[in-house]
C-alpha positions as CSV (number, residue, x, y, z in Angstrom):
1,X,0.0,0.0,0.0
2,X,1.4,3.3,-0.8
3,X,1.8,6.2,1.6
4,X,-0.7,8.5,-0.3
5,X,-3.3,5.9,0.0
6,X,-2.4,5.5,3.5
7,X,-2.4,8.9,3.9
8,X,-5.8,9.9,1.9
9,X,-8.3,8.6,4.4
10,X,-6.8,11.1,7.5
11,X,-6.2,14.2,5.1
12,X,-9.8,13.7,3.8
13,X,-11.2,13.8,7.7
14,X,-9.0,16.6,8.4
15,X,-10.7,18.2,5.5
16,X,-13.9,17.1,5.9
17,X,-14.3,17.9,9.6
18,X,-12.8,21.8,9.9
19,X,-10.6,24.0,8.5
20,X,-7.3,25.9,8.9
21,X,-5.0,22.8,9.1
22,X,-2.5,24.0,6.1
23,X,-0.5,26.1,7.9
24,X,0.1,23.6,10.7
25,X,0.3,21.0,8.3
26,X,3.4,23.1,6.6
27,X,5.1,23.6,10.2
28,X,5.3,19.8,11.2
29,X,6.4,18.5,7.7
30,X,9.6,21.9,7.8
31,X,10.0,20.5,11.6
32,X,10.3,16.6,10.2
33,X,13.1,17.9,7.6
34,X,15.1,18.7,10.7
35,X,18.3,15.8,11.0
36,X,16.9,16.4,14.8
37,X,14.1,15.6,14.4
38,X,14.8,12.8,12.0
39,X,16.6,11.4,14.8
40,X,14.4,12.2,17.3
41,X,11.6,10.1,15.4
42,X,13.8,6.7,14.2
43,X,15.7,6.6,17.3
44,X,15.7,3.0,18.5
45,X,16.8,3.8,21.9
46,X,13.1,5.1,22.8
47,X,10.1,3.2,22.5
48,X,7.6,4.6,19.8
49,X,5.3,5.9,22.6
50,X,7.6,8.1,23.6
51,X,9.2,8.9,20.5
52,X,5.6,10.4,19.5
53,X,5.0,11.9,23.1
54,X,8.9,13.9,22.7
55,X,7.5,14.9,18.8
56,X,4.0,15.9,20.0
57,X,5.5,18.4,22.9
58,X,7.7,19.9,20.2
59,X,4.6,21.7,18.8
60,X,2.9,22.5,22.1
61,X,1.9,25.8,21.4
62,X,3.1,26.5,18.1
63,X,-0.1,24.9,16.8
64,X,-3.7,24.7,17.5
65,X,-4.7,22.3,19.8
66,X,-6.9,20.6,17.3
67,X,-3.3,19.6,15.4
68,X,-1.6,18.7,19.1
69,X,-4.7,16.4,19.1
70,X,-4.2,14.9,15.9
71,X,-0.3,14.3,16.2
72,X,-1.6,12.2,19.4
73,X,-3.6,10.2,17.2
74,X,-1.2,9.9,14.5
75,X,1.0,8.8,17.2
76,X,-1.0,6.3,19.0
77,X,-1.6,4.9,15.4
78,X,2.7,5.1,15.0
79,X,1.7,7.2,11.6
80,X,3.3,9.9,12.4
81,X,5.5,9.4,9.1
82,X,2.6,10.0,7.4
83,X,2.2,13.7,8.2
84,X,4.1,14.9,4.8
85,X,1.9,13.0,3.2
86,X,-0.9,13.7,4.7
87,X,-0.4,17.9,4.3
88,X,0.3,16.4,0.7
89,X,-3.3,14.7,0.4
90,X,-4.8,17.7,2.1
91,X,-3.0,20.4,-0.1
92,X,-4.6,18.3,-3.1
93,X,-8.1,18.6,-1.5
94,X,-7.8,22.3,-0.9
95,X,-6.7,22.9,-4.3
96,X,-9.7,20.9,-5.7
97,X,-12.2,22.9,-3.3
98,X,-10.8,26.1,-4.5
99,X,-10.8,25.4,-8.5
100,X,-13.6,25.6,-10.5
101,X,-16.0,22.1,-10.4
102,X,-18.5,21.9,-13.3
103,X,-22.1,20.1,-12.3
104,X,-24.5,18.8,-14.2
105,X,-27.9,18.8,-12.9
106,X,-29.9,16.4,-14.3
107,X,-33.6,16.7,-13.3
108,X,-37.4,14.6,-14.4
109,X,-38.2,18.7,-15.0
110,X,-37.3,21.8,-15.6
111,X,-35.6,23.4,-12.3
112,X,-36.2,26.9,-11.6
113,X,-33.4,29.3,-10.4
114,X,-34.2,28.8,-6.8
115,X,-34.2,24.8,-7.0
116,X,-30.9,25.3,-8.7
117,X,-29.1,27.4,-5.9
118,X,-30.7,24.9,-3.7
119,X,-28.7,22.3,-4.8
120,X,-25.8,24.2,-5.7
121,X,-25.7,25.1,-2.2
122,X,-26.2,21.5,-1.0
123,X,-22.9,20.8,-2.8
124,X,-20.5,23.8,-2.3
125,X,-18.8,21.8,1.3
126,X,-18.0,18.9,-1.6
127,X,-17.0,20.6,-4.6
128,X,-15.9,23.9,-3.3
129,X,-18.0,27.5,-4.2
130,X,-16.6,27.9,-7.9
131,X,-19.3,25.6,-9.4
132,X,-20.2,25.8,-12.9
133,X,-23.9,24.4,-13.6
134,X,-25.2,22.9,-16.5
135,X,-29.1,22.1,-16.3
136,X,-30.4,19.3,-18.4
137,X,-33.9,17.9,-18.7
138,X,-34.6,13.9,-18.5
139,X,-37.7,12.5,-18.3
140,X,-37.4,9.2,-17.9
141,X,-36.0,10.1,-14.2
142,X,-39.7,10.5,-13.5
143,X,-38.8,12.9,-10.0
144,X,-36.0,13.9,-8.2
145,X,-32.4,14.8,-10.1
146,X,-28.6,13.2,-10.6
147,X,-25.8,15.5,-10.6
148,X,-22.8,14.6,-12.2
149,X,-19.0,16.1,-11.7
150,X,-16.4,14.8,-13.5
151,X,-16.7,11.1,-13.3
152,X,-18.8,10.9,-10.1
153,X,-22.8,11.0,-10.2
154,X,-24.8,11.9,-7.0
155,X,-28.3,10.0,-8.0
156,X,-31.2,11.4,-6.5
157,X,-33.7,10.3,-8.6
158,X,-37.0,8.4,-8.2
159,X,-35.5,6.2,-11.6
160,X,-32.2,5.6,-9.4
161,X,-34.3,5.2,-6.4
162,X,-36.5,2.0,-8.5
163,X,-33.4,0.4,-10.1
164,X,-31.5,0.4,-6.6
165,X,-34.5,-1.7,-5.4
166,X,-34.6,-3.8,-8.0
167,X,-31.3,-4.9,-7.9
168,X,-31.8,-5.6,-4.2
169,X,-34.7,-7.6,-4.6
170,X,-32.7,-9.8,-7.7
């Protein structure tokens, strides 16, 4: 398994769950280019535990207390290797938030401007607030509305809802 799939899963909660990580994030992985630090992290003449207690209280106030609490996780979880990949994963996220995303709303009818912002505004946490929308009419979705970003499709629909159950009940 590589470290960026490792990695993914805690840079997406950090992104998921609050903001303002980045430039704690940038501090650690600086502080883990230090040849003290280095040493300070492989040394084999600590145990891990406190290895990752000795790193942890090298940030104590520098960095929010939110990112003292996640190094302690990291370190319970001996990741703490992972953090440059991690602020890696999460810079990726924040650079996809922050770019343009372009939607298309799919809908049984035509949506009117309101419905639209609606929605938009529904997916802005996911996709960022630089969303581009593209409305289209199907009818054979019978109610509801799909929206589809790049290769990913959010199915709302009363169509998706019927073949879901279908499938279940094969």
């Amino acid at each position: 398994m590589s470290l960026s799939t490792t990695a993914r899963p805690y840079a997406q909660a950090l992104f998921d769950h609050s903001e303002g990580w980045l430039n704690d994030l940038n501090q650690i992985e600086a502080a883990m280019a230090e040849d003290a630090v280095k040493l300070l992290i492989s040394s084999p003449e600590k145990a891990y535990k406190e290895r990752a207690e000795a790193f942890v209280s090298l940030f104590d106030g520098e960095v929010q207390s939110k990112t003292i609490n996640f190094l302690k996780v990291l370190g319970e979880a001996k990741r703490l290797s992972l953090l440059p990949a991690i602020n890696l994963e999460y810079k990726r996220l924040m650079d996809a938030k922050n770019s343009s995303s372009e939607l298309t709303i799919t809908s049984a009818y035509e949506l009117t401007k309101n419905q639209i912002e609606v929605i938009i505004k529904g997916l802005e946490k996911r996709y960022g607030k630089n969303i581009e929308v593209k409305s289209e009419v199907n009818t054979s979705l019978i109610g509801g509305f799909s929206v589809k970003c790049g290769d990913e499709v959010i199915d709302h629909s009363i169509k998706g809802k019927l073949d879901k159950l279908i499938n279940q009940i094969k």
